[in-house]
VMD Tcl script that draws the C-alpha trace (Angstrom):
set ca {
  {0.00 0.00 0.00}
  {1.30 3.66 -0.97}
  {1.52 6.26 1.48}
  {-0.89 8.40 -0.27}
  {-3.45 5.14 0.45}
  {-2.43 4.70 3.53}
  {-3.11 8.37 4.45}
  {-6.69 8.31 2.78}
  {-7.41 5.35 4.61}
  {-6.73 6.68 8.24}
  {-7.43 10.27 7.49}
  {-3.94 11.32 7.99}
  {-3.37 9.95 11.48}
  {-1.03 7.34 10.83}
  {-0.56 5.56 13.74}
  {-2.78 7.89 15.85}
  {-5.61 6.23 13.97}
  {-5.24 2.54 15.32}
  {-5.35 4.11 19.21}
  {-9.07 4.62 20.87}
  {-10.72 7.55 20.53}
  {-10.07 10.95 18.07}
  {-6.32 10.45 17.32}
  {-6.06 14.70 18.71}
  {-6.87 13.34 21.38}
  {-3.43 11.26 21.55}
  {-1.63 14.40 20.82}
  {-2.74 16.10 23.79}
  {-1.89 12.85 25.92}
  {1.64 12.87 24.64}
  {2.21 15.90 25.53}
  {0.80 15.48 28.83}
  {2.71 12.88 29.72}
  {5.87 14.72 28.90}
  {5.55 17.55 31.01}
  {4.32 14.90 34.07}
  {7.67 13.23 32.85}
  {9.43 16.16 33.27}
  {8.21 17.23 36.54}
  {8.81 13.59 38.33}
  {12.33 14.23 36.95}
  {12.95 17.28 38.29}
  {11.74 15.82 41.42}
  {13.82 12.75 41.23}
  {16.86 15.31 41.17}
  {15.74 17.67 43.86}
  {15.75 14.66 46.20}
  {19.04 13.49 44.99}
  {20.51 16.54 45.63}
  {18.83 17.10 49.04}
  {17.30 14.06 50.30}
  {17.25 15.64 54.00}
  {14.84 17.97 52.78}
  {12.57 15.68 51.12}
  {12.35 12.80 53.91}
  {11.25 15.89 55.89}
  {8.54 16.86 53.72}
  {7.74 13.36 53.48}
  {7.51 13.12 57.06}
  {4.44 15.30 56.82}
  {2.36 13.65 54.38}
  {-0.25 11.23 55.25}
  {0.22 8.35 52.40}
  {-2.70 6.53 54.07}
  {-4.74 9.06 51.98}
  {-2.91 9.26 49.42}
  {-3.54 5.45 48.52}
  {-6.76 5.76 49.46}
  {-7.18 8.20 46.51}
  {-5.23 5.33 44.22}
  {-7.80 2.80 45.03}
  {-10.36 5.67 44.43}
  {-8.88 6.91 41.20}
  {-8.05 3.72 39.96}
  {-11.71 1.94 40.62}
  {-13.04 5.34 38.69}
  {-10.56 3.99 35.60}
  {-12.36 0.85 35.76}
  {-15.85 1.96 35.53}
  {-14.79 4.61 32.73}
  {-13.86 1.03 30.73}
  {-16.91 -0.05 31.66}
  {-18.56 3.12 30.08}
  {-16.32 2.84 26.97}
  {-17.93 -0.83 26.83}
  {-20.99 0.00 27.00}
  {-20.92 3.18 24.30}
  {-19.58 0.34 22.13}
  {-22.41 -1.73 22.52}
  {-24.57 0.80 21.90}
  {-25.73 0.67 25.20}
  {-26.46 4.42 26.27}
  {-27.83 4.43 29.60}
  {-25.45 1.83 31.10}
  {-22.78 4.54 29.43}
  {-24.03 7.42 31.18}
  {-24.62 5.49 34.43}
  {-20.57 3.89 34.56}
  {-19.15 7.44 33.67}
  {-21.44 9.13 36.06}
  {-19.83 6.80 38.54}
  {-16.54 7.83 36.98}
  {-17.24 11.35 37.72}
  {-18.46 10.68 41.52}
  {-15.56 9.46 42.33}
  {-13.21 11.38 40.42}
  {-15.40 14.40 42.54}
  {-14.13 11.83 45.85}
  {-10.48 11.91 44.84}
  {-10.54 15.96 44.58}
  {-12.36 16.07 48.23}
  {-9.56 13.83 49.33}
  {-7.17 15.82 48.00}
  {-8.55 18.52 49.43}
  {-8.66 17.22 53.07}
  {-5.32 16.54 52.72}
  {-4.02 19.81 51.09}
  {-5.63 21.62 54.29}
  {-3.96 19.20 56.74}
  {-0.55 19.30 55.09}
  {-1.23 23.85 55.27}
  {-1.97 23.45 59.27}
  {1.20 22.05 59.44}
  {2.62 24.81 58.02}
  {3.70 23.19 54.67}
  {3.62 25.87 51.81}
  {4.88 26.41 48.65}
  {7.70 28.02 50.04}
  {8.29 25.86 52.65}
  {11.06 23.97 50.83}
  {11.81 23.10 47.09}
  {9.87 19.32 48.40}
  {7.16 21.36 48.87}
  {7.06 23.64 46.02}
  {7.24 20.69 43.70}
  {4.94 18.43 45.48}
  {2.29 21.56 45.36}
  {3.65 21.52 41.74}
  {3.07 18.32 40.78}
  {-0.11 17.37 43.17}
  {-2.02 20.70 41.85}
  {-1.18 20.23 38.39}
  {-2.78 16.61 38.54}
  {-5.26 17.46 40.46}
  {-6.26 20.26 37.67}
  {-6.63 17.01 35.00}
  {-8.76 15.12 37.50}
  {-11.42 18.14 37.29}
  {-10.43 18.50 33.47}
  {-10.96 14.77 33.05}
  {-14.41 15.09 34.63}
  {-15.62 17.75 32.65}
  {-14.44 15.63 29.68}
  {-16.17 12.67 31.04}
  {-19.87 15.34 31.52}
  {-19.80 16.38 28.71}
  {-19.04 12.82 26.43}
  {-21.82 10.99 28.65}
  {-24.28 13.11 27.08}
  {-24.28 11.40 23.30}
  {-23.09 8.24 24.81}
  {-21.07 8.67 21.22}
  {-18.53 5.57 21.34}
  {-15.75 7.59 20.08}
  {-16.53 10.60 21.76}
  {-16.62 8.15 24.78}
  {-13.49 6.46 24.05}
  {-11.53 9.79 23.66}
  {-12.79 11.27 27.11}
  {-11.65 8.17 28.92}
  {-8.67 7.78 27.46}
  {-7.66 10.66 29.10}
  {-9.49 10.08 32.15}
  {-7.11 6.70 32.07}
  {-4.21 8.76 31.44}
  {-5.34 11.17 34.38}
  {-5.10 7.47 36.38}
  {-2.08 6.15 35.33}
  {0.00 9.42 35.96}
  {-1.53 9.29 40.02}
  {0.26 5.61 39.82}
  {3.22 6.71 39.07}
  {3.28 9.42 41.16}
  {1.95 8.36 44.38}
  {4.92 5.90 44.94}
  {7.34 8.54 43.72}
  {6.18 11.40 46.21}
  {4.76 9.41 49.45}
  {6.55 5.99 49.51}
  {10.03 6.11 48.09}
  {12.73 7.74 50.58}
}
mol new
graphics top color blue
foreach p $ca { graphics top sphere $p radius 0.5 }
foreach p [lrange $ca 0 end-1] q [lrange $ca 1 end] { graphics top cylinder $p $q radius 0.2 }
display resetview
């Protein structure tokens, strides 16, 4: 097959086509992960260079929460599959009903987060506090931005119950998941 087929066939996407969802969607993923990637470096180096300062920080966080918003986010992954399922089989108001769930407790993680944000402030952690703190602020807040993105994604998707419209939003609500994975280890657990 030619390249000029091969580009009428899959609209120009290339291999962006063969992913779920709009292949822009994958685009904005990429890049996404990137700057996450980034960020986790540049916090892998800070506590290189200063790993005083970051088992202090540490110290303060309560990683009890913190996995309890893994289980959370993660279980709101699986029912956003199940959504994704269910727009495929054409299905509508099992769609609506899984990503609703989705959204609840996507809505749970951010109250979590929350609870914790204001204990971790009464303790007198701050931006400022330290470069552990700046980044974990950083890096939390920044996540915790594509959780609420992710959910308004998710809203506004459930409405058609479209099955690529559905498949886009949770592939980023899945990307939104998998990035918490990697970084709850990375900021609570390893020392």
């Amino acid at each position: 097959m030619s390249a000029q087929e091969l580009e009428l066939q899959d609209g120009g996407w290339g291999i962006l086509a063969e992913l779920p969802g709009h292949p822009m969607i994958w685009i904005l993923i990429f890049s996404e992960l990137a700057v996450f990637g980034l960020l986790l470096g540049a916090f892998a180096v800070a506590r290189a260079i200063n790993p005083s300062v970051f088992a202090s920080g540490q110290g303060l966080l309560d990683p009890r929460l913190a996995g309890l918003n893994t289980v959370v986010l993660v279980t709101s992954g699986w029912t956003a599959a199940r959504g994704a399922l269910a727009a495929r089989e054409d299905r509508a108001p099992a769609c609506r009903r899984w990503l609703l769930i989705a959204i609840g407790l996507g809505s749970a993680f951010v109250a979590i987060k929350l609870v914790e944000y204001a204990k971790e402030i009464s303790m007198g952690a701050g931006l400022e506090t330290s470069t552990f703190f700046t980044l974990y602020f950083l890096l939390t807040g920044f996540h915790l931005l594509h959780v609420v993105l992710g959910m308004a994604i998710l809203a506004v998707v459930l409405r058609g119950a479209d099955a690529i419209a559905v498949e886009t939003g949770t592939s980023f609500w899945h990307i939104v998941d998998i990035v918490w994975v990697v970084m709850f280890p990375i900021i609570y657990l390893v020392r």
